[in-house]
N, C-alpha and C positions, 0 to 999 in steps of 0.2 A: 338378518334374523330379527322379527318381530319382540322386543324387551319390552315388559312393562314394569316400571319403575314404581318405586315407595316414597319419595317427594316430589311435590311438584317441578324442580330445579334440573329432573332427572330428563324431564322431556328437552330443557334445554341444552341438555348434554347427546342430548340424540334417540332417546328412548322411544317407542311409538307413543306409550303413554303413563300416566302413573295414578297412582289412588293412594292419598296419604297426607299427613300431616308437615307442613312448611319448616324448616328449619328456626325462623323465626318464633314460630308459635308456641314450638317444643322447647326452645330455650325458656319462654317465658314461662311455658307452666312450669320446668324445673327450676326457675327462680323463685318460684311463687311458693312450690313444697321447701327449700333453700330456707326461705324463710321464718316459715312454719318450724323448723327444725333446730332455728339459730334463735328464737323465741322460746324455746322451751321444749316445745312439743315431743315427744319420743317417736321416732320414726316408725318404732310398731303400732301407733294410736293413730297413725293419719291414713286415711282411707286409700285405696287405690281411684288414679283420677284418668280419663277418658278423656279423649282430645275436644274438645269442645266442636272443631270444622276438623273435616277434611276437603282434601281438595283434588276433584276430579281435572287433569292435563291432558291434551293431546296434540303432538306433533305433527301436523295433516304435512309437515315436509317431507320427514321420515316414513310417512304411508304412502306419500305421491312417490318416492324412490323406491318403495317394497312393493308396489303395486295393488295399495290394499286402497280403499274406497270406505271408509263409516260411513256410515249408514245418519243420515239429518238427524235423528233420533237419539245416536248415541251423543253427538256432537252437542246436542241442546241442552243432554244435563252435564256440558264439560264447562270447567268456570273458568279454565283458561286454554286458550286455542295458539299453538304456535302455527303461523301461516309459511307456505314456500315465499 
């Protein structure tokens, strides 16, 4: 069954593909509001924050065993390609 996953990590866990934000990334922006928070700030005063990247994955192993074929197009805005 074709999964599409919400980190990138997910395609290396078997997913066909994901659209989302890195573990690493997410840690860091909640260190960063963390911050903000242990400085003073009141958590109702700091704005809501937006991932800065996301990151398009895709499995082409997990497609070559499902039988699926992307398309050159879809593959060229993918920023990481996991190969059979």
């Amino acid at each position: 069954m074709p999964v599409f996953g919400v980190y990138p990590g997910d395609v290396e866990q078997g997913c066909l593909a994901s659209y989302g934000v890195s573990y690493k990334d997410q840690g860091e922006q909640s260190a960063h509001l963390i911050t903000k928070i242990l400085q003073g700030e009141s958590p109702g005063d700091i704005p809501v924050e937006t991932p800065d990247k996301l990151v398009f994955a895709v499995n082409l192993q997990t497609a070559r065993r499902l039988g699926i074929r992307p398309a050159p197009s879809i593959l060229s805005f993918a920023d990481k390609v996991i190969q059979p």
